[in-house]
DSSP file (Angstrom, degrees, kcal/mol; ACC not computed):
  #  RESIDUE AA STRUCTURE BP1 BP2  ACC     N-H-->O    O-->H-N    N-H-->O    O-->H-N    TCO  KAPPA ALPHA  PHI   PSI    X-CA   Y-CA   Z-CA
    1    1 A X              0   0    0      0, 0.0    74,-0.0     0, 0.0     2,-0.0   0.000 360.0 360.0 360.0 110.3   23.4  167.5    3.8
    2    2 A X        -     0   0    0      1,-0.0     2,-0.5     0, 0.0     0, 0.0  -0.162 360.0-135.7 -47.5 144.3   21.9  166.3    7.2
    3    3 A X        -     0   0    0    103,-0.1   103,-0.1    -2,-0.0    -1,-0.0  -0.959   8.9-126.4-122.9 112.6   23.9  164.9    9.7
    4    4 A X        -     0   0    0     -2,-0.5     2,-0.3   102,-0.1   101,-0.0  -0.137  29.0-168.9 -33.3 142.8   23.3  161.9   11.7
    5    5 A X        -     0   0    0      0, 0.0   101,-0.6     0, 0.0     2,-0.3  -0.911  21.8-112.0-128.0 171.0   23.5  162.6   15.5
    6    6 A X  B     -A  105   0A   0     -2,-0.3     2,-0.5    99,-0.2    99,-0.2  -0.655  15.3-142.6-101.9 174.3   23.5  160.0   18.2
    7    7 A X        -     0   0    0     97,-1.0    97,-0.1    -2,-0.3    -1,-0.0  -0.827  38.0 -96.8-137.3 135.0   20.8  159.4   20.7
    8    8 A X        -     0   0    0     -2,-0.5    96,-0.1     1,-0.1     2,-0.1  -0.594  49.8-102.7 -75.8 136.1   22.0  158.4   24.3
    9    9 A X        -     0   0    0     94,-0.1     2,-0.5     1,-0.0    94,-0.2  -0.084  33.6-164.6 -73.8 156.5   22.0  154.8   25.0
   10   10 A X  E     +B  102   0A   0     92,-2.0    92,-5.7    15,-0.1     2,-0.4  -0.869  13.6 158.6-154.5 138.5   19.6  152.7   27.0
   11   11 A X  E     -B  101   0A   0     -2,-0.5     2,-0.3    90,-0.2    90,-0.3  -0.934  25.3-142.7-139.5 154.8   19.6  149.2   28.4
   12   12 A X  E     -B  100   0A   0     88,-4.1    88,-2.2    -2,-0.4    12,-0.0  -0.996  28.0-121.0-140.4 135.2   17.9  147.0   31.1
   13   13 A X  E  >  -B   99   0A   0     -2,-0.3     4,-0.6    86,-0.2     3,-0.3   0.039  30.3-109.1 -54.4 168.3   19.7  144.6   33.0
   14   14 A X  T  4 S+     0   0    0     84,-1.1    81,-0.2     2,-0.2    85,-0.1   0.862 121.7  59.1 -86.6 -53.7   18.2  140.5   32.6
   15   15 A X  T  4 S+     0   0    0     83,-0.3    -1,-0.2     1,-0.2    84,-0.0   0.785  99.1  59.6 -54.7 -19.3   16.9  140.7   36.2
   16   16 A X  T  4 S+     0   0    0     -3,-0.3    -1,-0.2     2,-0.1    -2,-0.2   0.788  88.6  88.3 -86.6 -60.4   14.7  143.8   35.0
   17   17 A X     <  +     0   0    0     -4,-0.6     2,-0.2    73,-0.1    78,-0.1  -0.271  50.9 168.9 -57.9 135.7   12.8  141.9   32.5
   18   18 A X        -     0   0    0      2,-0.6    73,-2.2    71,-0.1    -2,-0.1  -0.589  49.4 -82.5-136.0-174.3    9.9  140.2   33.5
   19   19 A X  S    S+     0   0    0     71,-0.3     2,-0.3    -2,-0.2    -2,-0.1   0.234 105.5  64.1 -46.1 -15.4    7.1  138.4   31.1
   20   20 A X  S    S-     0   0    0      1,-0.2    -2,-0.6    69,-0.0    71,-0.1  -0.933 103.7 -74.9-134.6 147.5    5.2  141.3   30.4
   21   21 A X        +     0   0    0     -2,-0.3    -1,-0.2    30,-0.2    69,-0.2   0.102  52.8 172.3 -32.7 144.3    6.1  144.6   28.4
   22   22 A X  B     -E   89   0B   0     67,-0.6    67,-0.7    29,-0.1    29,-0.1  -0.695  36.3 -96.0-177.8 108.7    8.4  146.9   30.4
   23   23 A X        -     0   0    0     65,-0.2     2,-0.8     1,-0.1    65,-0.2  -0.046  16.6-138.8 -77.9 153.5   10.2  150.3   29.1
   24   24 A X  S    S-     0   0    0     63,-0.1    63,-0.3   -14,-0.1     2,-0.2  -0.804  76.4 -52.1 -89.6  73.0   13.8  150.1   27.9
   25   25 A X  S    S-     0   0    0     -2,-0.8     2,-0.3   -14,-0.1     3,-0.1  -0.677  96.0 -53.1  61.6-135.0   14.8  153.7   29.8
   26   26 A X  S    S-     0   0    0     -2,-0.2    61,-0.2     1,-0.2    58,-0.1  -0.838  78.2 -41.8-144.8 156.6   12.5  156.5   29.0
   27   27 A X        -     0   0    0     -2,-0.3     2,-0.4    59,-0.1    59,-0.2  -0.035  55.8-123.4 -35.1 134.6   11.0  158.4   26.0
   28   28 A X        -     0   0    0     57,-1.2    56,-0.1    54,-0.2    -1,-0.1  -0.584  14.2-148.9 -75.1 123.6   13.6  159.2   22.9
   29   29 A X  S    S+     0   0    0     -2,-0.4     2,-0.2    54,-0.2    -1,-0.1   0.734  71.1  54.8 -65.5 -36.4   13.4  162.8   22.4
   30   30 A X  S    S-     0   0    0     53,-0.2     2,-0.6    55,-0.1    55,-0.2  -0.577  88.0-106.3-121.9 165.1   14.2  162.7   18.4
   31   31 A X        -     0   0    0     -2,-0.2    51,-0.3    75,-0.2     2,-0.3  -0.817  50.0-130.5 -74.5 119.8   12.7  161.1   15.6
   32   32 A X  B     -F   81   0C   0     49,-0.9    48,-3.1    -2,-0.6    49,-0.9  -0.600  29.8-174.3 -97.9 163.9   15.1  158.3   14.8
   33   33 A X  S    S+     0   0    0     72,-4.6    35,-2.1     1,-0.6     2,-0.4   0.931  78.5  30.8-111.0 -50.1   16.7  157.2   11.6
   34   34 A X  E     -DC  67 105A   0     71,-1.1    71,-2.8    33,-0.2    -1,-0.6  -0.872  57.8-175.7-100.4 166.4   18.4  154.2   13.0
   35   35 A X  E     -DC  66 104A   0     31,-1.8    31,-2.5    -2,-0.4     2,-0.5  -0.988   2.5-179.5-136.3 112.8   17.9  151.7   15.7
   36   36 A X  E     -DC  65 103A   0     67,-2.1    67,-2.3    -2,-0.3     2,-0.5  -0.930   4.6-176.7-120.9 123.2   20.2  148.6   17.0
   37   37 A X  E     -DC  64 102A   0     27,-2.4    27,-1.1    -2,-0.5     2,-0.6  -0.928   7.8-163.6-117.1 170.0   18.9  146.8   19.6
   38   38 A X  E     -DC  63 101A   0     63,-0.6    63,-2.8    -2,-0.5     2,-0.3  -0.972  12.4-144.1-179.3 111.8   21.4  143.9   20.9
   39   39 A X        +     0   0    0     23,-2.9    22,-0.9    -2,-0.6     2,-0.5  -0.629  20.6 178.0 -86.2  57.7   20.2  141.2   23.0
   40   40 A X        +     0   0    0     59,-0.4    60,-0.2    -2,-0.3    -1,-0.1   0.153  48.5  86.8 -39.8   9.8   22.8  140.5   25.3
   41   41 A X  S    S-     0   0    0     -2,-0.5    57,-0.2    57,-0.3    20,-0.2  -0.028  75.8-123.4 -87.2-161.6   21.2  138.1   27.0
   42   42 A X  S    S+     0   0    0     55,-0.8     2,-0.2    18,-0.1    56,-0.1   0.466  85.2  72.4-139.9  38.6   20.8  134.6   26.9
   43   43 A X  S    S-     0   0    0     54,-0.2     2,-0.6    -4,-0.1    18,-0.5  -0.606  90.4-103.6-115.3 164.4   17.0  134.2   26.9
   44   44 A X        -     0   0    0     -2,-0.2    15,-0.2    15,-0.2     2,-0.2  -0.841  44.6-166.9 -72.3  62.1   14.9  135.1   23.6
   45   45 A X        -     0   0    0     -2,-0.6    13,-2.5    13,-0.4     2,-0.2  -0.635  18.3-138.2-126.0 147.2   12.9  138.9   24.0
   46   46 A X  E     -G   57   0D   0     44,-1.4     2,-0.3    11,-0.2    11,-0.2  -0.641  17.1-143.7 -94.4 140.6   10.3  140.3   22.1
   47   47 A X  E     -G   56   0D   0      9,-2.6     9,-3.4    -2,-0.2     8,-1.2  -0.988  17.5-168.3-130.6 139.5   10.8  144.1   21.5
   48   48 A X        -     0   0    0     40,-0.4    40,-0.6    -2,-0.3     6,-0.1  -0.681  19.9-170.0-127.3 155.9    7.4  146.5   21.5
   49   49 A X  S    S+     0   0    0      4,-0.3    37,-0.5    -2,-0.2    -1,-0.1   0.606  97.6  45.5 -97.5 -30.5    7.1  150.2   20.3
   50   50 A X  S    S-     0   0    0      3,-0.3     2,-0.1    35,-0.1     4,-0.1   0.742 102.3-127.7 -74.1 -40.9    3.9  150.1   21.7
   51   51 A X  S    S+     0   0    0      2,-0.4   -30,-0.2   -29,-0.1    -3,-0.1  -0.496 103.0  51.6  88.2 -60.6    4.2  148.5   24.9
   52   52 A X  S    S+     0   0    0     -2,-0.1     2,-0.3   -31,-0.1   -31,-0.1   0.591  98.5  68.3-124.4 -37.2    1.3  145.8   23.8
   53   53 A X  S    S-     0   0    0      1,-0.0     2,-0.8     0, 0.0    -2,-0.4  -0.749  79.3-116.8-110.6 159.8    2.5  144.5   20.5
   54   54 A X        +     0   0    0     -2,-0.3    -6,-0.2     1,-0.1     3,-0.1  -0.704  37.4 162.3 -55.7  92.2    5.2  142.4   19.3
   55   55 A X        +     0   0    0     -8,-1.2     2,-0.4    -2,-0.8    -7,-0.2   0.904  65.7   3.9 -88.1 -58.5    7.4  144.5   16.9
   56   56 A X  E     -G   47   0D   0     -9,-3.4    -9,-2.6     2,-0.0     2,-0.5  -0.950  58.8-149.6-128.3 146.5   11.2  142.2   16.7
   57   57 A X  E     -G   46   0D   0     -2,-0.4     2,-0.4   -11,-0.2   -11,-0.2  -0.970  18.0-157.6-116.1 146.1   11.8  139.2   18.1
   58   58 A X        -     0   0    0    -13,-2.5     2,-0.4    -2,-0.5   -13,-0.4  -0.952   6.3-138.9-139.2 139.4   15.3  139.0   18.9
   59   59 A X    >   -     0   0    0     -2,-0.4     3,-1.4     4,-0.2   -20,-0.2  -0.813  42.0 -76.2-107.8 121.9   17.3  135.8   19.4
   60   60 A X  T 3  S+     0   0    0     -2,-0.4    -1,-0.2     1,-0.2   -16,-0.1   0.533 114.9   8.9 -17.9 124.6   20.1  135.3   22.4
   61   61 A X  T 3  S+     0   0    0    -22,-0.9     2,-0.3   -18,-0.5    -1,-0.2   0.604 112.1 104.4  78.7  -3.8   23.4  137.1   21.6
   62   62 A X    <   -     0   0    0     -3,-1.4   -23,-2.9   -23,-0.4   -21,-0.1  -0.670  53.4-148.6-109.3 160.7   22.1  138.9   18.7
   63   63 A X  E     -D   38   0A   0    -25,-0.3   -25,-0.3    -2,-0.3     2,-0.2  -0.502   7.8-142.2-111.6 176.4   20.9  142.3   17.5
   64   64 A X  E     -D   37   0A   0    -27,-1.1   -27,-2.4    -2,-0.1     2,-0.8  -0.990  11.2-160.0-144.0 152.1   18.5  143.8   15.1
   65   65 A X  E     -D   36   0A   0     -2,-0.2     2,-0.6   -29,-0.2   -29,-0.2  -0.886   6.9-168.5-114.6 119.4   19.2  146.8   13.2
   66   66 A X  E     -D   35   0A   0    -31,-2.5   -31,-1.8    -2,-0.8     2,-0.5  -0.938  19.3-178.1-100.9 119.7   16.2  148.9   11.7
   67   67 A X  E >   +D   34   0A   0     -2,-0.6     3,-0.7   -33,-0.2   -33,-0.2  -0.706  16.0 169.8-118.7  74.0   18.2  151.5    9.1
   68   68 A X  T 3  S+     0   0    0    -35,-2.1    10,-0.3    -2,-0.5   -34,-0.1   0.338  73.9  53.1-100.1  37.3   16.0  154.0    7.3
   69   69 A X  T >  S+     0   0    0      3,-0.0     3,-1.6   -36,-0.0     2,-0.6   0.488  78.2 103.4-116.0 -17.9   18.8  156.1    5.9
   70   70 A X  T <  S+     0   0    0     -3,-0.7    -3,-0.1     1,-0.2     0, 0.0  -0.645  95.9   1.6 -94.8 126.7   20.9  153.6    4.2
   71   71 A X  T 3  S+     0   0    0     -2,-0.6     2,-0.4     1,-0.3    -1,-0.2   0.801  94.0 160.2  54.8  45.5   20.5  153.6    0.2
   72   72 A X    <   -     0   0    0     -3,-1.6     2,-0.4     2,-0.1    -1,-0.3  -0.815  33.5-143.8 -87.9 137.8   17.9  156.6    0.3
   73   73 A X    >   -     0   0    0     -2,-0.4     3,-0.6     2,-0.0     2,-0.3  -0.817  55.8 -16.1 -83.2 121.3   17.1  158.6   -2.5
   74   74 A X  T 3  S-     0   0    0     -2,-0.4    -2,-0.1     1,-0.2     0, 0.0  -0.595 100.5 -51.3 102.9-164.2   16.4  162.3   -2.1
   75   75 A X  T 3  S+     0   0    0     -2,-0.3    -1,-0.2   -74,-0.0    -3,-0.0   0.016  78.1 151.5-132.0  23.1   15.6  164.3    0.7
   76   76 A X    <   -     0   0    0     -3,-0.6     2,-0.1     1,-0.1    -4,-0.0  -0.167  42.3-139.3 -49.6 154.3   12.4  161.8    2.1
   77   77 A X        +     0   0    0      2,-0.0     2,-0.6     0, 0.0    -1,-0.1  -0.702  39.2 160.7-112.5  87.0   12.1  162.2    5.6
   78   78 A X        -     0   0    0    -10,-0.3     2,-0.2    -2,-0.1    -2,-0.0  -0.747  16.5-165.8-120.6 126.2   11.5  158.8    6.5
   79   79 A X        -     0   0    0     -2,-0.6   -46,-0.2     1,-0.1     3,-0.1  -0.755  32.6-148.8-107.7 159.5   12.1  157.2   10.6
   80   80 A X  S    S+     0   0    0    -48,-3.1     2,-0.2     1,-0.2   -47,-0.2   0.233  96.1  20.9 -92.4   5.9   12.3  154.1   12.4
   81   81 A X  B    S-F   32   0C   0    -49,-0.9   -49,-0.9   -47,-0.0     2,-0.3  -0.839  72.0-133.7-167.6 129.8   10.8  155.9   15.4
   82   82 A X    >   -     0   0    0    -51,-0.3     3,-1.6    -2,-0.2   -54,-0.2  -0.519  49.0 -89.7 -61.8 129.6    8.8  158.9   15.9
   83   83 A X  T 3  S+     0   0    0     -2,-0.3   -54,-0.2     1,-0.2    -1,-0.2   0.223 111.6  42.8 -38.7 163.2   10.1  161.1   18.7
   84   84 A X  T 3  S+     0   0    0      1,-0.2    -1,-0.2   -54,-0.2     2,-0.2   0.530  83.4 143.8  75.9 -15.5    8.7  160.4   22.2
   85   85 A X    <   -     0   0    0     -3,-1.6   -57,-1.2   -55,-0.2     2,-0.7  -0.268  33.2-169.9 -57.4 130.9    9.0  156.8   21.6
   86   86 A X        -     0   0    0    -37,-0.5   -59,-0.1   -59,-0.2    -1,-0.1  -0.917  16.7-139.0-132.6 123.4    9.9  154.6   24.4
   87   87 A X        -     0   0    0     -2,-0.7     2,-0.3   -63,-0.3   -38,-0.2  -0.134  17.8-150.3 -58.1 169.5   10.9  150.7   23.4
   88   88 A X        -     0   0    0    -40,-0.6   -40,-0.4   -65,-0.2     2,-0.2  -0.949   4.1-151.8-154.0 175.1    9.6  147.9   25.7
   89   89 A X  B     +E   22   0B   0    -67,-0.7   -67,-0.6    -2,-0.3     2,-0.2  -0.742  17.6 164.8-128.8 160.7   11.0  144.5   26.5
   90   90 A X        -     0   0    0     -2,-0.2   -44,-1.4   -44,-0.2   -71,-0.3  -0.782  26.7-128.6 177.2 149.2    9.5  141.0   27.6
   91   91 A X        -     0   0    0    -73,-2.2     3,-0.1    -2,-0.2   -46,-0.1  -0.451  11.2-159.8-101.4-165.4   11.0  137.6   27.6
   92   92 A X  S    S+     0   0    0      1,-0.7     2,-0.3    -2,-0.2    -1,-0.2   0.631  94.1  14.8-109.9 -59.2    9.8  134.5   26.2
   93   93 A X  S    S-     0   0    0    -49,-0.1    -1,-0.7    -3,-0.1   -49,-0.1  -0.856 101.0 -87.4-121.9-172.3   11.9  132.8   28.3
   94   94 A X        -     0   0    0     -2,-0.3     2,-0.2    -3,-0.1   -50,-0.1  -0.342  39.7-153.6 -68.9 142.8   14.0  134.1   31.8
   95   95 A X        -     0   0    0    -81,-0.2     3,-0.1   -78,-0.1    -1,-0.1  -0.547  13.9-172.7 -86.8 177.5   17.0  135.4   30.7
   96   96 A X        +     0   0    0      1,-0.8     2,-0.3    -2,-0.2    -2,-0.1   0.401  63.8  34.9-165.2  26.0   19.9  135.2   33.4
   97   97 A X  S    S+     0   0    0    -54,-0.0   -55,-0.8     2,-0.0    -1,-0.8  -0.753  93.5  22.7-163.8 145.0   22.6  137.0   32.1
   98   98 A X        -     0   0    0     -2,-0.3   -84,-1.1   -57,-0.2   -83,-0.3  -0.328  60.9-112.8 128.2-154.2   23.2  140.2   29.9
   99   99 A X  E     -B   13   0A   0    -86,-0.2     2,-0.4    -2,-0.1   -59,-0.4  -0.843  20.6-109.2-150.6 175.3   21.2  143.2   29.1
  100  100 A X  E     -B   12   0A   0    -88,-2.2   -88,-4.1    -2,-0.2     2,-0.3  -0.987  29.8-157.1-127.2 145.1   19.4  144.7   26.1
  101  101 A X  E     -BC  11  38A   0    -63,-2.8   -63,-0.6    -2,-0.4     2,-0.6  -0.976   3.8-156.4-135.2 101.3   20.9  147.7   24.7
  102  102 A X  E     +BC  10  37A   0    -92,-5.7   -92,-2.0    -2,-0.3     2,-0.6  -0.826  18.1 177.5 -80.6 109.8   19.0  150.3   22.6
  103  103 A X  E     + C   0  36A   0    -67,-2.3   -67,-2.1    -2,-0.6     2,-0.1  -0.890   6.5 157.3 -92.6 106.8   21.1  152.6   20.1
  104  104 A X  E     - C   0  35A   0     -2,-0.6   -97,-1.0   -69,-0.2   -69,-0.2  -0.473  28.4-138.5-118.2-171.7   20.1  155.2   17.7
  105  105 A X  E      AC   6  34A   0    -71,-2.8   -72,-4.6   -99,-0.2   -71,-1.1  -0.892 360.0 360.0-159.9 136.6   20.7  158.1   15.6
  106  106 A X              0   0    0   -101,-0.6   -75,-0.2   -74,-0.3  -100,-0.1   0.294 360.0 360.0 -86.3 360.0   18.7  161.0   14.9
């Protein structure tokens, strides 16, 4: 049986966020199986894998959870992030309070 592990958190403060794509910390070492990201601001941000495209759009005060372990069959190895991946951030509009906070598990 495989064991979830956790993946050390990463956030960027509201002042850190600009209009354009901008990394969330630095490249994730592991492949991950989940991902919560939590908008703790109070502005609107688009979250990228890429850097360049729009992946979640995530609404003030709220999270999104991508979960690719929960009500699997089997032994698939299936991720919500390849290793080496590094999130990005961008607003829609300014935030001026919080952070956004990536969490996984490998």
């Amino acid at each position: 049986m495989a064991k979830l592990t956790p993946v050390a958190l990463q956030e960027k403060a509201f002042g850190s966020i600009t209009n354009s794509y901008t990394a969330i910390g630095s490249a994730i070492d592991s492949s991950l199986r989940i991902i919560y990201f939590a908008n703790n601001t109070d502005a609107t941000l688009y979250v990228s894998y890429d850097g360049t495209n729009d992946h979640h759009k995530i609404a003030p005060s709220s999270g999104r959870a991508v979960d690719c372990v929960t009500n699997r069959t089997g032994d698939e190895n299936v991720y919500a992030s390849e290793a080496g991946t590094t999130f990005y951030v961008k607003y829609v509009s300014e935030p001026t309070s919080g952070e956004i906070v990536v969490e996984g598990y490998a």
